[in-house]
C-alpha positions in Angstrom: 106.2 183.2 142.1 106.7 180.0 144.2 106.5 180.1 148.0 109.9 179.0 149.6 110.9 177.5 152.8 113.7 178.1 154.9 115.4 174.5 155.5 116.5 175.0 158.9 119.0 171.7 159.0 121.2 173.6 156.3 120.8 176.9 156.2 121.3 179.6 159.2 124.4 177.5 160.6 125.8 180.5 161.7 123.4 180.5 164.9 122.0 177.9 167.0 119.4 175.6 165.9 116.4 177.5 167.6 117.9 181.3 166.8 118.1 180.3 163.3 114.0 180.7 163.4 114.3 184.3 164.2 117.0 184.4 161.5 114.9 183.1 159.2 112.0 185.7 159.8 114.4 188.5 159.3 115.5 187.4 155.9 111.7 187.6 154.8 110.7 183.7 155.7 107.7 182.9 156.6 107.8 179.3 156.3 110.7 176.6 157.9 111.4 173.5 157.5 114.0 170.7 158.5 115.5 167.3 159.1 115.5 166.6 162.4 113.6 168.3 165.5 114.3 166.0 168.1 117.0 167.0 170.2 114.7 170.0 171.2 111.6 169.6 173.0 108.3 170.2 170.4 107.2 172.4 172.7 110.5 174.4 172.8 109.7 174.7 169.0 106.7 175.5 168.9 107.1 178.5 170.7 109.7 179.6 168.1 107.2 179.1 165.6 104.0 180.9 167.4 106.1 184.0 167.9 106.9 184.3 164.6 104.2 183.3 162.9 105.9 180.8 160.4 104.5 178.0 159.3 106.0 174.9 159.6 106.2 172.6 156.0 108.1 170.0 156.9 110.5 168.0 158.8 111.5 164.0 158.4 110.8 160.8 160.6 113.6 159.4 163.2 116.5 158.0 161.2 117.2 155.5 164.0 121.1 155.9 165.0 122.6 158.8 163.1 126.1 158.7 164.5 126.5 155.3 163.6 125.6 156.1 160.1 121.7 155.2 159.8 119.5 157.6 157.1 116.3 155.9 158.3 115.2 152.5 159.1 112.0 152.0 157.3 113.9 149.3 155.1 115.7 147.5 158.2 113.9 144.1 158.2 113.2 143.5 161.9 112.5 147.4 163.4 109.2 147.7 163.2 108.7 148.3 166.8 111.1 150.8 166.5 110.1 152.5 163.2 106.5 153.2 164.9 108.1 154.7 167.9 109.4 157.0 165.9 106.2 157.4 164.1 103.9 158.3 167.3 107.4 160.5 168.4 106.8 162.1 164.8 103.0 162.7 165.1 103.7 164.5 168.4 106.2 166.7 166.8 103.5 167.5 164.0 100.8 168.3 166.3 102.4 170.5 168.3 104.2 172.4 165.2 101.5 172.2 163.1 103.0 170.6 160.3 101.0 169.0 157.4 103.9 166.8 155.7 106.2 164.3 157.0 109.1 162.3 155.2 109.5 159.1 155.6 113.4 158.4 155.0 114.0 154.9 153.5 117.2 154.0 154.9 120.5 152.8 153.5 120.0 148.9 152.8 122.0 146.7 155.6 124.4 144.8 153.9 123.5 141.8 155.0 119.9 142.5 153.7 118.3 141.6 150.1 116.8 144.2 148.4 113.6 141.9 148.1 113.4 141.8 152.2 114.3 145.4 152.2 111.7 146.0 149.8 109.2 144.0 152.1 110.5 145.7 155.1 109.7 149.2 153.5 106.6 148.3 151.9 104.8 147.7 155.5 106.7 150.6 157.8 105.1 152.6 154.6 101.7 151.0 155.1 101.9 151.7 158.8 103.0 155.3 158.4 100.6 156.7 156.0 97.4 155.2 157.5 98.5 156.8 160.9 99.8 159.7 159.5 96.1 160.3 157.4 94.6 159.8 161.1 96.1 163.1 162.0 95.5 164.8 158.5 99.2 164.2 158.0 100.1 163.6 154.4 103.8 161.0 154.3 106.0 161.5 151.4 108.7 159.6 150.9 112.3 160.6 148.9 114.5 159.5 146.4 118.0 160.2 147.4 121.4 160.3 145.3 123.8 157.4 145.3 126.9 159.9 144.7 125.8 161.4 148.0 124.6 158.6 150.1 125.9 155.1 148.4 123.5 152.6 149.5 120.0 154.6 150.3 117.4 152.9 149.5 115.3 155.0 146.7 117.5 156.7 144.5 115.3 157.5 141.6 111.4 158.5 141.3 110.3 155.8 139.1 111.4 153.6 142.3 109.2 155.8 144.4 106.3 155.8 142.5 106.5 151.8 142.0 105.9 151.6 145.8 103.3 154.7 146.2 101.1 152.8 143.8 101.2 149.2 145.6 100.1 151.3 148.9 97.1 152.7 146.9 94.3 153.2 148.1 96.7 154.8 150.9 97.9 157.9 149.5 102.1 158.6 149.8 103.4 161.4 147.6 106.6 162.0 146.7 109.2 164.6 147.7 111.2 165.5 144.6 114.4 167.2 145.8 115.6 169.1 142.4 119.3 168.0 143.4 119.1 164.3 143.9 117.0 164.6 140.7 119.5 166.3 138.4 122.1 163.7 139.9 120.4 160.3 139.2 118.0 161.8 136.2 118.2 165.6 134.9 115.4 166.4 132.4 114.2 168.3 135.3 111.7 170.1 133.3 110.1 167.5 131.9 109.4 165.3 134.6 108.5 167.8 137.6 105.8 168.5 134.5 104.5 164.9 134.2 105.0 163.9 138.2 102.9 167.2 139.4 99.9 165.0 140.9 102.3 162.8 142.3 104.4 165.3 144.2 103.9 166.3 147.9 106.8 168.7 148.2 109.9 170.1 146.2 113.3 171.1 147.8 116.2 172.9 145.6 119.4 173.8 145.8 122.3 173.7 142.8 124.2 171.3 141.3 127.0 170.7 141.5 127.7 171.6 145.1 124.6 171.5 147.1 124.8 175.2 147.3 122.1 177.7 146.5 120.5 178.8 143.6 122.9 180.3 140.4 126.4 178.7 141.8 125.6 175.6 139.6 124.1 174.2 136.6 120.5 174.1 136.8 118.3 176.6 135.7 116.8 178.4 138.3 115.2 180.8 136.7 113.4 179.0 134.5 112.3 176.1 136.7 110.3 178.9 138.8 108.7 180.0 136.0 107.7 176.2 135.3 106.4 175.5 138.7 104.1 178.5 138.2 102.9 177.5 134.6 102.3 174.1 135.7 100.3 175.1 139.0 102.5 173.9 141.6 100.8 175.2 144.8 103.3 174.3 147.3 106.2 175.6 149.0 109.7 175.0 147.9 112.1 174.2 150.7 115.6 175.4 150.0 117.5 172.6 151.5 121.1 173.8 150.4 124.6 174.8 152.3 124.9 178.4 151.0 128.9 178.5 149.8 129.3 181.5 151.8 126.8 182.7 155.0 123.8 182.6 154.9 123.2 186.3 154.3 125.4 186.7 151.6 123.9 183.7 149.6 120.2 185.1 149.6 120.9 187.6 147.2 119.8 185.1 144.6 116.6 185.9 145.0 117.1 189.5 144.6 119.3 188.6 141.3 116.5 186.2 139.5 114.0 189.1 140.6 111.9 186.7 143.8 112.8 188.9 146.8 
């Protein structure tokens, strides 16, 4: 049975973002993850965490100015010094939470920027990232994103992703298949979760179409649990979905496909 993750950013909106650890302990989690920590102190968080005992999987770089739109700046040509601010802000976070994966966010593409200097851009905040990140025992994944949902991101599908993981090699970058930007740009979910195992760092669900959680959509869930397990997938798997409802109320998928 795979091991899930509570995504903290999307679920638990009913209470405040550091009650929604305590939430998720109740409903039987015992590992969190989620977008953004850094309006809370890490040590604020990390107290959460101790208390609790969760483990922490996963949480994402500094997406530069969020209000005014930005979804990461690894791709902005010119914010370098900023991108490894972010990066040593990042690291801090990790150590103190004890978190073992980071996502790197590629950014939506400034119009005024060609893909080629995007490209260039993104290829050396990568470079950066993962050799500091490894110095902390850090692994950096990186994500492909949906152009329904976010027009403009840089990465939308995994073959893109893996193009740039292997011009980083030796430096190892794994990617973060999200099962919902996947069936959007690609489907054949099956298929290629089986032939990108080595290559993935971390999985995240939720159902399409919607966003919501598991069994309101098309996808399979069922099934693609019993895939991760026959394939050996060893991770956890974040559930990074709104529930349609509360938060409560939508769990009871996991009683109905028999995972509570």
């Amino acid at each position: 049975m795979p091991r899930f993750s509570a995504n903290l950013s999307t679920m638990f909106q009913e209470h405040s973002f550091l009650d929604r650890f305590e939430a998720a302990s109740r409903e039987g989690f015992d590992a969190v993850e989620f977008q953004f920590p850094y309006a809370f102190a890490p040590e604020e968080i990390a107290a959460r965490v101790k208390a609790l005992a969760l483990e922490v999987v996963l949480f994402n770089l500094p997406p530069g100015d969020f209000s005014k739109g930005e979804r990461g700046i690894a791709c902005h040509p010119g914010r370098a010094s900023e991108f490894r601010e972010g990066l040593a802000l990042a690291r801090r976070y990790a150590a103190a939470l004890g978190c073992r994966t980071v996502n790197c966010l590629a950014g939506i593409l400034p119009q005024q920027v060609s893909r080629e200097a995007g490209r260039e851009a993104l290829l050396a905040n990568l470079s950066v990232a993962a050799a500091e990140m490894a110095e902390s025992g850090i692994q950096l994944v990186i994500e492909p994103i949906n152009s329904h949902d976010m027009p403009g991101f840089f990465l939308n599908r995994s073959s893109e992703a893996l193009a740039l993981m292997d011009e980083l090699k030796p430096l190892e970058v794994k990617l973060q298949y999200d099962v919902y930007h996947m069936q959007r740009m690609e489907g054949e979910l099956f298929q290629s979760l089986t032939r990108l195992l080595p290559r993935i760092g971390h999985i995240q669900i939720a159902d399409n179409p919607g966003r919501h959680e598991p069994g309101t959509g098309e996808i399979n869930f069922p099934n693609l649990f019993r895939l991760l397990d026959r394939i050996g997938y060893a991770g956890r798997v974040g559930c990074e979905y709104t529930p349609r409802a509360g938060t409560h109320e939508g769990l009871a998928w996991r009683d109905s496909m028999g995972l509570a």
